[in-house]
PALUM-494147 format. One line per 3 residues: number of its first residue (from 1); their letters; for each residue x, y, z of C-alpha. Coordinates in steps of 0.2 Angstrom, whole numbers, plus 5000, padded with zeros to 4 digits. Example, Ala and Ser with C-alpha at 12.3 -4.5 7.8 and 13.67 -1.06 7.14 Angstrom:
<nodes>
1 = AS = 5062,4978,5039 ~ 5068,4995,5036
</nodes>
This chain:
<nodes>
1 = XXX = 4857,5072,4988 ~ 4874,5071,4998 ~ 4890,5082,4997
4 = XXX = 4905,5078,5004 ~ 4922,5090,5007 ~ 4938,5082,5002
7 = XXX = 4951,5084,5018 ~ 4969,5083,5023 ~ 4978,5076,5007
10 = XXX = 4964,5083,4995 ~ 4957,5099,4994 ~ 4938,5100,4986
13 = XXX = 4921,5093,4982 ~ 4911,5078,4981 ~ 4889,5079,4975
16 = XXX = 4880,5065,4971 ~ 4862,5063,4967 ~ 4853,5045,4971
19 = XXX = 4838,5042,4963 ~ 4828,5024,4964 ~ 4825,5014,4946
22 = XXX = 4809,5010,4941 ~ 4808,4989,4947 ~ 4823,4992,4959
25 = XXX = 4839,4996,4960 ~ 4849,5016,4961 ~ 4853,5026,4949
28 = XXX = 4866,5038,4955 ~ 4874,5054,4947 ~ 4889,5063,4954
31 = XXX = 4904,5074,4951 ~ 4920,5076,4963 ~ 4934,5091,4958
34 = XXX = 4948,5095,4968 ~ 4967,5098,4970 ~ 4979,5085,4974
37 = XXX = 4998,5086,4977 ~ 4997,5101,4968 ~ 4988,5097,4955
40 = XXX = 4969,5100,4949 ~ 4956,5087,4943 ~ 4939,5084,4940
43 = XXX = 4929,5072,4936 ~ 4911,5067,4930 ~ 4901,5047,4935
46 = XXX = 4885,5041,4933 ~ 4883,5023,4940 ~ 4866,5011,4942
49 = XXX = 4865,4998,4956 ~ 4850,4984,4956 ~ 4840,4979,4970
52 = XXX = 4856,4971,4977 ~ 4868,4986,4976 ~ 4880,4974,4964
55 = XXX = 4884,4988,4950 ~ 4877,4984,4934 ~ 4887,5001,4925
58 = XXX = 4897,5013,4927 ~ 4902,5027,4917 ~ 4915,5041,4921
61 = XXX = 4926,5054,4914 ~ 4938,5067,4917 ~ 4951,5079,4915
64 = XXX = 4966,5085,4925 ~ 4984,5092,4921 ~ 4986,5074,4912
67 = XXX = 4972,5077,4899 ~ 4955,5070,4899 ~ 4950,5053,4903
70 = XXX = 4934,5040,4901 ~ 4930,5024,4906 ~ 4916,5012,4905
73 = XXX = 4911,4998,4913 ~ 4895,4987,4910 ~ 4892,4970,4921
76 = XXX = 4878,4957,4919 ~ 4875,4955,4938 ~ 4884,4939,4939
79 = XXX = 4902,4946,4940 ~ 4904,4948,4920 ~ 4912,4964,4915
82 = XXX = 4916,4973,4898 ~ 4928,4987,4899 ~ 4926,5001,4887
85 = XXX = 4914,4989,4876 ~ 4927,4973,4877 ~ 4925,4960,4889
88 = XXX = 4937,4961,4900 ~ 4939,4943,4911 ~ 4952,4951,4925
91 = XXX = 4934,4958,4933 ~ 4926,4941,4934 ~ 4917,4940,4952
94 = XXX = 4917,4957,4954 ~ 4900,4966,4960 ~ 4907,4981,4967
97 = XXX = 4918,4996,4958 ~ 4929,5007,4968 ~ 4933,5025,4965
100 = XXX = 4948,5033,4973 ~ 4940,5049,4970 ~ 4924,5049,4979
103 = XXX = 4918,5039,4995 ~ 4899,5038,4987 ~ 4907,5020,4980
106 = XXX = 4909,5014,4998 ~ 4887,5013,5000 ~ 4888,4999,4988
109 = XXX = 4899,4986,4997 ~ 4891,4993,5015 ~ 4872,4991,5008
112 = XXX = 4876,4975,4997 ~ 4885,4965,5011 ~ 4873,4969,5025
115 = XXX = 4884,4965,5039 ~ 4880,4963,5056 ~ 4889,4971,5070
118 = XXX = 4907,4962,5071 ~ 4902,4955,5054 ~ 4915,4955,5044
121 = XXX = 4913,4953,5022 ~ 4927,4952,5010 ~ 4926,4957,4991
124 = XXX = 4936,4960,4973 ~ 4931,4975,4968 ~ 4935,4986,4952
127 = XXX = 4947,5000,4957 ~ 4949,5015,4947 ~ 4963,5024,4956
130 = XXX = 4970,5043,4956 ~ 4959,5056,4951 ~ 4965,5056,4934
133 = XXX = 4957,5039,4932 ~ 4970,5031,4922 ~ 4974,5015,4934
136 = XXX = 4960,5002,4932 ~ 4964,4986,4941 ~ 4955,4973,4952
139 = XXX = 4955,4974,4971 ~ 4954,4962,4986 ~ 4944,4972,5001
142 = XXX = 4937,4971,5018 ~ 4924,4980,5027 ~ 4922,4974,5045
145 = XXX = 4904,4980,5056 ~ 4912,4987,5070 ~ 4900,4998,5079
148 = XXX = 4879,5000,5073 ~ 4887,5016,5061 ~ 4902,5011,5060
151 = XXX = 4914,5000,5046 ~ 4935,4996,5048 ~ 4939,4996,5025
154 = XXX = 4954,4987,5022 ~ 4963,4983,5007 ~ 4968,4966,5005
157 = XXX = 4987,4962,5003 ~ 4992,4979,5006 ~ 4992,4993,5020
160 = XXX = 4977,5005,5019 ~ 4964,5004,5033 ~ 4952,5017,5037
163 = XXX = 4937,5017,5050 ~ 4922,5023,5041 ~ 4907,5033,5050
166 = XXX = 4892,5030,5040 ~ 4873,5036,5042 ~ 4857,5024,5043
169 = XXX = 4858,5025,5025 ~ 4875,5017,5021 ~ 4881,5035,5015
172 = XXX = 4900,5040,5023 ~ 4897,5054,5035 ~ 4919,5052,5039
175 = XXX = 4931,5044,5029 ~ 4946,5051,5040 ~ 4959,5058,5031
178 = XXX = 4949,5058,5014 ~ 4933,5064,5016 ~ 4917,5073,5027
181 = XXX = 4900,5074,5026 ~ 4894,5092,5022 ~ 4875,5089,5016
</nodes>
């Protein structure tokens, strides 16, 4: 189990729950509310990982002054996706998925590219941004090793950067300006 406090932009509450599968892998069940710009959302994911920390599914939903939300997305391993039951070839390649609104989603890219210090990996992940869920597109990211706990996350081709504290388990312990470690 690990709780995380949403800070500065966002006010709330991240939980999530990690549990190992039966012949490897994670399973991992969470919920993140909070408030943002004034307005309130929540939201619901339960997402398995294999051996290698690529996600194999991801299931979420939500609600927030938009109306409620859903999406799902199932992968064979090999970087084939199917959105919402349809296979959707915009997330060929992709092993990792990327939630705006929880930090849990930053373990998978730290514990499946096993960087060394000043190692640096780059990936196209699947983004699912705002709370709200709505915007689901493909992303090019960074993580560079820069210290034994701690990662530089980039976004590729535009301007976000954020230096990650993590614990010996790959879990964010700071995500300055997003997020801290509480349990």
């Amino acid at each position: 189990m690990a709780a995380w406090q949403h800070v500065e932009g966002r006010r709330g509450f991240e939980v999530a729950r990690l549990e190992p599968v039966a012949g490897g892998g994670w399973w991992i069940d969470g919920h993140s509310t909070g408030e943002d710009e004034g307005l309130a959302w929540g939201m619901h994911y339960t997402l398995i990982a294999d051996e290698a920390w690529a996600t194999r599914s991801l299931e979420a939903y939500g609600f927030s002054e938009d109306g409620p939300w859903a999406v799902s997305l199932t992968s064979d391993g090999d970087g084939t996706w199917t959105r919402n039951g349809t296979t959707d070839a915009a997330f060929d390649g992709c092993l990792d998925v990327d939630m705006v609104s929880t930090v849990f989603t930053n373990t998978l890219a730290v514990r499946r590219l096993e960087l060394s210090v000043e190692g640096s990996g780059e990936l196209d992940a699947i983004w699912i941004g705002t709370p709200a869920g709505r915007e689901v597109e493909r992303m090019s990211q960074r993580y560079t090793r820069v210290g034994i706990r701690s990662y530089r996350f980039e976004v590729l081709g535009g301007d976000f950067s954020a230096d990650l504290e993590i614990d010996e388990f790959g879990l964010v312990l700071q995500y300055p300006g997003l997020a801290q470690r509480v349990a």
